[in-house]
CHARMM internal coordinates of N, CA and C (Angstrom, degrees):
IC EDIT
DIST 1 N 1 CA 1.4490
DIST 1 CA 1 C 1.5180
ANGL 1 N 1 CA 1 C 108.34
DIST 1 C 2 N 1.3860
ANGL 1 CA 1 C 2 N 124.06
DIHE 1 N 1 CA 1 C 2 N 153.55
DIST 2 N 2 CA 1.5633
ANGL 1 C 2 N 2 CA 143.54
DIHE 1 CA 1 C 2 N 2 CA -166.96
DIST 2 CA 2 C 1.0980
ANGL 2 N 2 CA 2 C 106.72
DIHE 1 C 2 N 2 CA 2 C -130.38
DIST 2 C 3 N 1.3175
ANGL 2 CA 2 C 3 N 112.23
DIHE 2 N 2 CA 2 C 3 N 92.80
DIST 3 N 3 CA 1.6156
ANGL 2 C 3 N 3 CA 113.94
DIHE 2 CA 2 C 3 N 3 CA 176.50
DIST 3 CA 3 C 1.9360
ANGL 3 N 3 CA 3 C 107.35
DIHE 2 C 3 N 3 CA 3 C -151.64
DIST 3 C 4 N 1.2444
ANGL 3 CA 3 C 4 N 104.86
DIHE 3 N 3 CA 3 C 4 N 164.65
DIST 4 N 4 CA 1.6611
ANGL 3 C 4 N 4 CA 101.20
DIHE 3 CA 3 C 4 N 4 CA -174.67
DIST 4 CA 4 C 1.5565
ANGL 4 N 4 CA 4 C 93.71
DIHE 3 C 4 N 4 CA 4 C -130.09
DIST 4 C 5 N 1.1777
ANGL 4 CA 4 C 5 N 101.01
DIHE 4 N 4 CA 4 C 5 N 153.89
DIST 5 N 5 CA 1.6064
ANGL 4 C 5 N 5 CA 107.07
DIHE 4 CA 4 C 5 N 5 CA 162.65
DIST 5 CA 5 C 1.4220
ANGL 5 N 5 CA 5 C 128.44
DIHE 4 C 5 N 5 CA 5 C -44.92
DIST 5 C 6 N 1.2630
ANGL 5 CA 5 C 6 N 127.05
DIHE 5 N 5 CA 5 C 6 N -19.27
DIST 6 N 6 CA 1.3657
ANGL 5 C 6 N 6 CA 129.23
DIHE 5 CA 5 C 6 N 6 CA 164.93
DIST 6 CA 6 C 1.7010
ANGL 6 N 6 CA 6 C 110.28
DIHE 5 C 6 N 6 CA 6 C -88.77
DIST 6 C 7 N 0.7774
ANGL 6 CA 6 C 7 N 123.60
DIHE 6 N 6 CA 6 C 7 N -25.75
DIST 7 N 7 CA 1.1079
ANGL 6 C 7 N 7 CA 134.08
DIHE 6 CA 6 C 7 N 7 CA 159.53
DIST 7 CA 7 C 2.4300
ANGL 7 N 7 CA 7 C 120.45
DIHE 6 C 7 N 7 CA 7 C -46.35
DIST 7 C 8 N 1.4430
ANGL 7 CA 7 C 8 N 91.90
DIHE 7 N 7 CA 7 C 8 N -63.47
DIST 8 N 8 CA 1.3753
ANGL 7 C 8 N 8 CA 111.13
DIHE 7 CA 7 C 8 N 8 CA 127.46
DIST 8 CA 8 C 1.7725
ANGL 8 N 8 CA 8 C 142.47
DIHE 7 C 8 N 8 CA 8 C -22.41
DIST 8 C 9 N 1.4988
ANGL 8 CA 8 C 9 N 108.47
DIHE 8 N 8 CA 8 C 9 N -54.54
DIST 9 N 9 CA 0.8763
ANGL 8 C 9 N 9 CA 111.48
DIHE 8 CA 8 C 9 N 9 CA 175.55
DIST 9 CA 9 C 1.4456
ANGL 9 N 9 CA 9 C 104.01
DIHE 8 C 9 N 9 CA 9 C -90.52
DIST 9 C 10 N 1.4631
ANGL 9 CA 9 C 10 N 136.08
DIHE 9 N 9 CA 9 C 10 N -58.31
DIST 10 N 10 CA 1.1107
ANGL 9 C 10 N 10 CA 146.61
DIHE 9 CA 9 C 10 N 10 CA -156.53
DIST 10 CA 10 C 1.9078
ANGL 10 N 10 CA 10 C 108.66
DIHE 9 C 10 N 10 CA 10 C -64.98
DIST 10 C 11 N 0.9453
ANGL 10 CA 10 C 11 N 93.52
DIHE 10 N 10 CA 10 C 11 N -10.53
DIST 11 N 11 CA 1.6823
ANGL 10 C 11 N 11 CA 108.03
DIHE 10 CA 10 C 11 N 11 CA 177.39
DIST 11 CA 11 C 1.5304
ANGL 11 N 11 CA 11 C 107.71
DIHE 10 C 11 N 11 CA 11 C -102.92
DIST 11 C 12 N 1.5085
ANGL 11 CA 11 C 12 N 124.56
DIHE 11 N 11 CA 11 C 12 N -31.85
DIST 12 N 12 CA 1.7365
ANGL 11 C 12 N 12 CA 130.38
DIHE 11 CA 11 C 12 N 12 CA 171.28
DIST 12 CA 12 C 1.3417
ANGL 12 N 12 CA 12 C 91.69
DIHE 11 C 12 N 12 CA 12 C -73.28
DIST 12 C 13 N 1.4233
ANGL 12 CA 12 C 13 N 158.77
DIHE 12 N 12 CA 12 C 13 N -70.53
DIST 13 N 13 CA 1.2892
ANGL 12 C 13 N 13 CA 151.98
DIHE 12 CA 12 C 13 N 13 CA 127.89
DIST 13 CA 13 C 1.5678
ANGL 13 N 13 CA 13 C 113.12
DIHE 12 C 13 N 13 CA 13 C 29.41
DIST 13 C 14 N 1.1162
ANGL 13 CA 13 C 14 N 91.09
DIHE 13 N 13 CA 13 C 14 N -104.71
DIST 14 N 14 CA 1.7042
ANGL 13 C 14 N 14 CA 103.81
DIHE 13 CA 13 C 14 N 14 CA -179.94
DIST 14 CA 14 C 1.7579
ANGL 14 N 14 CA 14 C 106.89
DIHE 13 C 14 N 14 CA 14 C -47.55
DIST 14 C 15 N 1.1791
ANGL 14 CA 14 C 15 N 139.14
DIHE 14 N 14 CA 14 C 15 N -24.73
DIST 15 N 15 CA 1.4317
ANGL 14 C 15 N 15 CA 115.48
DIHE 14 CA 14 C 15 N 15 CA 153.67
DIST 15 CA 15 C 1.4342
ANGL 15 N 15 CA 15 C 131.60
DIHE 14 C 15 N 15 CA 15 C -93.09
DIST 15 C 16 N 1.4196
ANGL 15 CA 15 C 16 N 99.67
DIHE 15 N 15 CA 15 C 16 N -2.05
DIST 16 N 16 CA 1.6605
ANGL 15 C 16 N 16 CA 87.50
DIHE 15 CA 15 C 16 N 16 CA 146.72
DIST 16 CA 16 C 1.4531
ANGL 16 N 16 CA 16 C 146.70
DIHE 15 C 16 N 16 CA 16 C -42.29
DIST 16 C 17 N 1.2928
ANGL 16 CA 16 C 17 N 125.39
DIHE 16 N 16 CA 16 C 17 N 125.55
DIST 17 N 17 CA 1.6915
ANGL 16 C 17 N 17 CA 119.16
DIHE 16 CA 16 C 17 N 17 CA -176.22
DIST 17 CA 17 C 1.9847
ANGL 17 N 17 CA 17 C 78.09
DIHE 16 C 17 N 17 CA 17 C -85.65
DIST 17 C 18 N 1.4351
ANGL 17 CA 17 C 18 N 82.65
DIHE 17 N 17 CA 17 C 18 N 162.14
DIST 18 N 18 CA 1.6343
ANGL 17 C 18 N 18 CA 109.44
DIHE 17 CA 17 C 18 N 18 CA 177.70
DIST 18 CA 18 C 1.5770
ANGL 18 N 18 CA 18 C 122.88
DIHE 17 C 18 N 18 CA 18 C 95.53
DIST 18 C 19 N 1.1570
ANGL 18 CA 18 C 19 N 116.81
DIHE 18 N 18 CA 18 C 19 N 160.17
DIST 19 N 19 CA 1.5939
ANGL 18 C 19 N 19 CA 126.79
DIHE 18 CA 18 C 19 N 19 CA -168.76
DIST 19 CA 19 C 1.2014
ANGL 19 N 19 CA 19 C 105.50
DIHE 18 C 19 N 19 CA 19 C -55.68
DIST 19 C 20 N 1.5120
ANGL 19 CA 19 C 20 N 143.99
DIHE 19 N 19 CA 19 C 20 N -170.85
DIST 20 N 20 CA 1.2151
ANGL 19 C 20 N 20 CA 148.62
DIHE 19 CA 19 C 20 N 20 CA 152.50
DIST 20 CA 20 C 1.1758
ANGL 20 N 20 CA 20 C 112.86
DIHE 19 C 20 N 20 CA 20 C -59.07
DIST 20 C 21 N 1.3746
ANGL 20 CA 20 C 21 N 133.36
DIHE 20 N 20 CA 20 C 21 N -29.58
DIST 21 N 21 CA 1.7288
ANGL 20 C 21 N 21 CA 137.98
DIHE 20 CA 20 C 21 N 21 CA -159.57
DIST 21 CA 21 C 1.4275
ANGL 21 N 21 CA 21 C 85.27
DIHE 20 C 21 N 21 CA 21 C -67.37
DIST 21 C 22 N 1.5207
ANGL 21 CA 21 C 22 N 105.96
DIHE 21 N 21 CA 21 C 22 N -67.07
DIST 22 N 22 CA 1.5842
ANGL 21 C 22 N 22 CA 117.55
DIHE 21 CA 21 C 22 N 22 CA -171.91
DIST 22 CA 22 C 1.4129
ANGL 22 N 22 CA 22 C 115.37
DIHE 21 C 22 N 22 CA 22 C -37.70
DIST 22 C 23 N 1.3382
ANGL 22 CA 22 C 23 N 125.18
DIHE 22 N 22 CA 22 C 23 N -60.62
DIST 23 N 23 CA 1.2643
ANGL 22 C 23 N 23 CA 148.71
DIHE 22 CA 22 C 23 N 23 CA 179.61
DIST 23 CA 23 C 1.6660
ANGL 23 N 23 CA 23 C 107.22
DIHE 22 C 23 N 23 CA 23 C -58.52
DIST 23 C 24 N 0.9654
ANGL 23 CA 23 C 24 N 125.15
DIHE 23 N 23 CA 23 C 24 N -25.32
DIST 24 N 24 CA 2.2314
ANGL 23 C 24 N 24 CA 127.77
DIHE 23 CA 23 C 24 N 24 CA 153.04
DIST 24 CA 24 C 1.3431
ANGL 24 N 24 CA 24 C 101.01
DIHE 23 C 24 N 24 CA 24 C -78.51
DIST 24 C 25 N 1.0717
ANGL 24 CA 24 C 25 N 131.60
DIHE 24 N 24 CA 24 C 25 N -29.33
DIST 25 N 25 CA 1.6076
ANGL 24 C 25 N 25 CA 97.60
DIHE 24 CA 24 C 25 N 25 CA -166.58
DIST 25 CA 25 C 1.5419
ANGL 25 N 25 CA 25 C 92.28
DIHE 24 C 25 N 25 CA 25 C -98.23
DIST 25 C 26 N 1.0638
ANGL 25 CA 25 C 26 N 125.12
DIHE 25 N 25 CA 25 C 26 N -3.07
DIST 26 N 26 CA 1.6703
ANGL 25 C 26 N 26 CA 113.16
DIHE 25 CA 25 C 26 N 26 CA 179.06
DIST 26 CA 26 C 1.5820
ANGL 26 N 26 CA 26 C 117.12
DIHE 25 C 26 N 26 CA 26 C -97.87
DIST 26 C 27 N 1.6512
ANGL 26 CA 26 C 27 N 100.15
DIHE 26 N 26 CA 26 C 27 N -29.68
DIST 27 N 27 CA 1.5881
ANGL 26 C 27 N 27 CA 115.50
DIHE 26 CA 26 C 27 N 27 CA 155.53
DIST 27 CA 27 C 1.4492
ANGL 27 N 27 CA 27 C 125.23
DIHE 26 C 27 N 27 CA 27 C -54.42
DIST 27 C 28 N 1.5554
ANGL 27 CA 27 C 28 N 109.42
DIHE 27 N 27 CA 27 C 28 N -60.29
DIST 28 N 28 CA 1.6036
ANGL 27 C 28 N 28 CA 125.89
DIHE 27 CA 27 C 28 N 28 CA 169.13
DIST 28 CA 28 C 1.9333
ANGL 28 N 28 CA 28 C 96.29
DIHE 27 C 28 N 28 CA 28 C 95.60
DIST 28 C 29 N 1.4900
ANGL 28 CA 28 C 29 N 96.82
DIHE 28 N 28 CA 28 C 29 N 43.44
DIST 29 N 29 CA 1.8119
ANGL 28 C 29 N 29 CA 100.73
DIHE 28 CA 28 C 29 N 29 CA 168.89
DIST 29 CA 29 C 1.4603
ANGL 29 N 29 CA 29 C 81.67
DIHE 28 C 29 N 29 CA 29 C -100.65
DIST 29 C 30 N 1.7133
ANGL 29 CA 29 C 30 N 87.03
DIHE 29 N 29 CA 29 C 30 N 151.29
DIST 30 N 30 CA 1.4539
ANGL 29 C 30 N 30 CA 120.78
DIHE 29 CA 29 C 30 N 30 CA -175.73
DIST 30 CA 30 C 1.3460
ANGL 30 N 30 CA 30 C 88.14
DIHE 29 C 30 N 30 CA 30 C -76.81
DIST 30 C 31 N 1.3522
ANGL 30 CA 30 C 31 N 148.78
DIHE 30 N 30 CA 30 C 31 N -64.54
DIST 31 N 31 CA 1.5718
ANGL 30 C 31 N 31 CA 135.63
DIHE 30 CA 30 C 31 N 31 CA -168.41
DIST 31 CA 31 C 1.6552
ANGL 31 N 31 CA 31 C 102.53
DIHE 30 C 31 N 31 CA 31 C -109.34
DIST 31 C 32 N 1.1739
ANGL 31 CA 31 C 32 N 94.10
DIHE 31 N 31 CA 31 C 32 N 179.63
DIST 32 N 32 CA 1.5229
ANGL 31 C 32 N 32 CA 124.57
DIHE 31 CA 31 C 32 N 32 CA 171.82
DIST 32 CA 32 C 1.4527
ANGL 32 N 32 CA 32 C 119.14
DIHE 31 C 32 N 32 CA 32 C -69.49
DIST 32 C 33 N 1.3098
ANGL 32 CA 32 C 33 N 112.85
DIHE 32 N 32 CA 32 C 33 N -38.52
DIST 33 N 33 CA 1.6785
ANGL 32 C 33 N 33 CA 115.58
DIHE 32 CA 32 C 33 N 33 CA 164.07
DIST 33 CA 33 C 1.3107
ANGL 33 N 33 CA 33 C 118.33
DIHE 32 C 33 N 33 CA 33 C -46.46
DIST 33 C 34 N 1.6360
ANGL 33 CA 33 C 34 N 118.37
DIHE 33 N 33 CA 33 C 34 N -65.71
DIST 34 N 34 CA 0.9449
ANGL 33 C 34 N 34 CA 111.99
DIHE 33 CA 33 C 34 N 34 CA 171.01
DIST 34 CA 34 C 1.2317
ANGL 34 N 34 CA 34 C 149.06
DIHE 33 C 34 N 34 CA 34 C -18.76
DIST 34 C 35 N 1.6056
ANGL 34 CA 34 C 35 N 101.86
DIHE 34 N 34 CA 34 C 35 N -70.55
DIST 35 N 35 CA 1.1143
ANGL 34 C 35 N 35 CA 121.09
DIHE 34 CA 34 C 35 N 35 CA 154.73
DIST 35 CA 35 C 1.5550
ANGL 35 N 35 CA 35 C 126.94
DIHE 34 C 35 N 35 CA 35 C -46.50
DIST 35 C 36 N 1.1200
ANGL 35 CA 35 C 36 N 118.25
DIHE 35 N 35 CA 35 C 36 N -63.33
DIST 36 N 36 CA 1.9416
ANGL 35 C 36 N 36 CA 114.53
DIHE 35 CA 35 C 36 N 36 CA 158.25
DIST 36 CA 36 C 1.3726
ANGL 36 N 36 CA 36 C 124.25
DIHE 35 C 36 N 36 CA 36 C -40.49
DIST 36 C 37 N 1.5132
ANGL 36 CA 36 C 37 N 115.95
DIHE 36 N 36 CA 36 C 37 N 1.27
DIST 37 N 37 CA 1.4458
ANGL 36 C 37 N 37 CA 104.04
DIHE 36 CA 36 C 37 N 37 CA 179.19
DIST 37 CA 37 C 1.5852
ANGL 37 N 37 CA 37 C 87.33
DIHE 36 C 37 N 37 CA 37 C -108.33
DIST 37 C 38 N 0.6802
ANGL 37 CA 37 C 38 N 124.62
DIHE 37 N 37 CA 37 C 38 N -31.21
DIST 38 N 38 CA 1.8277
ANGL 37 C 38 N 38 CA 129.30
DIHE 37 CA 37 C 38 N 38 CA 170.43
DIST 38 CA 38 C 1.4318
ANGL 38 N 38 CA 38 C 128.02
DIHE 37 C 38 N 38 CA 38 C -60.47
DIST 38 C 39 N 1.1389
ANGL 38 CA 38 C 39 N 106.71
DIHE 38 N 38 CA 38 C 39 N -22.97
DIST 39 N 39 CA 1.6264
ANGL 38 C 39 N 39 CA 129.39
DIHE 38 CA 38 C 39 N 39 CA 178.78
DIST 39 CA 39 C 1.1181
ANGL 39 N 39 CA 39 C 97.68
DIHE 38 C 39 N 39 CA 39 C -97.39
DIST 39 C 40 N 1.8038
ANGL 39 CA 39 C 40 N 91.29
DIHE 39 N 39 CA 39 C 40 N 101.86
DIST 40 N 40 CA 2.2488
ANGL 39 C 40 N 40 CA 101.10
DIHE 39 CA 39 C 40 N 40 CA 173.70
DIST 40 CA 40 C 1.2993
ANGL 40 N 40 CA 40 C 115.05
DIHE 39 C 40 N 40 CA 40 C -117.36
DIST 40 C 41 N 1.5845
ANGL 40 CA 40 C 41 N 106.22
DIHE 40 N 40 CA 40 C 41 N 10.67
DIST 41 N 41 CA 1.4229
ANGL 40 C 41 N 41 CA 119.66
DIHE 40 CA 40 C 41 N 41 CA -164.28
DIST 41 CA 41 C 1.8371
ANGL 41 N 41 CA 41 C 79.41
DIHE 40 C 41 N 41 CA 41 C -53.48
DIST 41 C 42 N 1.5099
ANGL 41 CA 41 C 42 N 106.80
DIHE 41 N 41 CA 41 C 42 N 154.96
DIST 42 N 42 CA 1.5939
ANGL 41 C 42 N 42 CA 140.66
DIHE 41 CA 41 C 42 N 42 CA 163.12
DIST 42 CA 42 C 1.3162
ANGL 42 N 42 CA 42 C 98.75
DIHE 41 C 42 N 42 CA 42 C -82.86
DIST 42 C 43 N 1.2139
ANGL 42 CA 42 C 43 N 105.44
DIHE 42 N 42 CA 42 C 43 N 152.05
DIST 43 N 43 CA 1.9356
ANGL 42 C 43 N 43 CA 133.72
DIHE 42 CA 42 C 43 N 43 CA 164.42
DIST 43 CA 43 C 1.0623
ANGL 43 N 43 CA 43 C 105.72
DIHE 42 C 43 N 43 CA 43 C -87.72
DIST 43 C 44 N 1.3275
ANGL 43 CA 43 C 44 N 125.02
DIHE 43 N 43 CA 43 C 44 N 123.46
DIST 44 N 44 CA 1.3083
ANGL 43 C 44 N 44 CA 118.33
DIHE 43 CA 43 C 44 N 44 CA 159.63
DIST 44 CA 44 C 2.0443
ANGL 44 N 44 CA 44 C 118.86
DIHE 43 C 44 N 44 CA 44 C -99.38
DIST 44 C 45 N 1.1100
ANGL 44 CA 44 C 45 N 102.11
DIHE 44 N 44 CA 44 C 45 N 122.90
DIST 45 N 45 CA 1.1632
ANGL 44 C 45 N 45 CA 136.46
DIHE 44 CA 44 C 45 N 45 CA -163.93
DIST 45 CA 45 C 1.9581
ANGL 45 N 45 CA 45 C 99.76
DIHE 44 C 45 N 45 CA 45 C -75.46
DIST 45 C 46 N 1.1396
ANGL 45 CA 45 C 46 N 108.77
DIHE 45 N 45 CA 45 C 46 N 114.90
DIST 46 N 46 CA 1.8343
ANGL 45 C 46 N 46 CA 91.29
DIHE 45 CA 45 C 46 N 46 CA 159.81
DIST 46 CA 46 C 1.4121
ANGL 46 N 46 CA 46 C 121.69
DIHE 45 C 46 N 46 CA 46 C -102.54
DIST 46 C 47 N 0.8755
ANGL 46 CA 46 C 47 N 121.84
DIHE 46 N 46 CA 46 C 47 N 138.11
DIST 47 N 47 CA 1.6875
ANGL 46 C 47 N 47 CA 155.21
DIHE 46 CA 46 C 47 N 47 CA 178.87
DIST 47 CA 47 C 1.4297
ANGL 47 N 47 CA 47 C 104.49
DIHE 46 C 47 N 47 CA 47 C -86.02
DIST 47 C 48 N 1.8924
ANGL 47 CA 47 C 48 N 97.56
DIHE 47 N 47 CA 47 C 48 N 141.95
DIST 48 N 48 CA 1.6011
ANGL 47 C 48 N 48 CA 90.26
DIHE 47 CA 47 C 48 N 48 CA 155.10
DIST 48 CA 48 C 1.4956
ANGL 48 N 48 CA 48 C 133.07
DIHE 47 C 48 N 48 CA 48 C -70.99
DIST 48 C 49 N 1.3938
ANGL 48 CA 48 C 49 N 136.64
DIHE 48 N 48 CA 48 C 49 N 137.09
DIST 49 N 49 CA 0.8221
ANGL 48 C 49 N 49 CA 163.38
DIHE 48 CA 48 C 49 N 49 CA -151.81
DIST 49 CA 49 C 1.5531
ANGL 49 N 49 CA 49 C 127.98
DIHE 48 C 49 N 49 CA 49 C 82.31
DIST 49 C 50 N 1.6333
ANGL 49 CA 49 C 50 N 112.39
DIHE 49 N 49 CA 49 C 50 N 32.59
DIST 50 N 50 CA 0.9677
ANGL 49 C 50 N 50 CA 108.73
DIHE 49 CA 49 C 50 N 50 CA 177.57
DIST 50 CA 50 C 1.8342
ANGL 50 N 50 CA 50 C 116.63
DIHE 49 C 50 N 50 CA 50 C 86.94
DIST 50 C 51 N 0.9249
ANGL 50 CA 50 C 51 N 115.99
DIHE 50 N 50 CA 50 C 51 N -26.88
DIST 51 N 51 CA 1.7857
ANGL 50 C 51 N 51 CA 134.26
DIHE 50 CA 50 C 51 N 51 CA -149.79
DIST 51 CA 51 C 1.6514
ANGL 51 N 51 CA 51 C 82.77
DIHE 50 C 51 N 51 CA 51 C -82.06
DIST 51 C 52 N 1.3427
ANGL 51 CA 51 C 52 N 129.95
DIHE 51 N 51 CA 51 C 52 N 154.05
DIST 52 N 52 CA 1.4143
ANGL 51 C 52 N 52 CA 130.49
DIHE 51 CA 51 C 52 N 52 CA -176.22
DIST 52 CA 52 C 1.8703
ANGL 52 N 52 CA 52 C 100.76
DIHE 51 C 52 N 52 CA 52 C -132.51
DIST 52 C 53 N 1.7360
ANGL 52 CA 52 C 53 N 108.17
DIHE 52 N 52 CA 52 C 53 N 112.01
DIST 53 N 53 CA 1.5641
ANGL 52 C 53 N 53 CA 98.84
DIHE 52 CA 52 C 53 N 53 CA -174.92
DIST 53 CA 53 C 1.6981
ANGL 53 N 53 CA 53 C 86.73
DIHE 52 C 53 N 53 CA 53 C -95.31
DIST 53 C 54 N 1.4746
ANGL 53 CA 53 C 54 N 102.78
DIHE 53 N 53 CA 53 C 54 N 165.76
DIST 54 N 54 CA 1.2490
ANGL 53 C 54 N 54 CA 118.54
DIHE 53 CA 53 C 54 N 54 CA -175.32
DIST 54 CA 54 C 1.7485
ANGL 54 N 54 CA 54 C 98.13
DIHE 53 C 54 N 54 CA 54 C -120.45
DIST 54 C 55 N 1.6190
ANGL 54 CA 54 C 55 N 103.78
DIHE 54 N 54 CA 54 C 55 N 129.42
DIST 55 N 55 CA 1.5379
ANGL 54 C 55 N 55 CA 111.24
DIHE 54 CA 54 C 55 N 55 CA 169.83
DIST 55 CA 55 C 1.4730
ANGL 55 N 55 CA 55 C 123.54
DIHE 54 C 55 N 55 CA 55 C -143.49
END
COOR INIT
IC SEED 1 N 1 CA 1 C
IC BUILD
């Protein structure tokens, strides 16, 4: 497997529930950028029939 420690982090990140604010103070980035480049969580999108695609 091919993975780096930020890689690591940026995925503990992205399953965080909560806004970005939330998601820096639990990270410990000095700004908000930071943190938004780490946050890869997907949108989930709803569709008709209820069904939710993710992009």
């Amino acid at each position: 497997m091919d993975f780096t420690f930020h890689d690591l982090k940026a995925k503990g990140i992205s399953d965080l529930d909560g806004n970005l604010q939330a998601k820096q103070a639990i990270s410990g980035h000095k700004n908000i950028g930071q943190t938004a480049r780490y946050d890869r969580k997907t949108k989930e999108v709803p569709v008709v029939g209820g069904e939710h695609e993710k992009y």
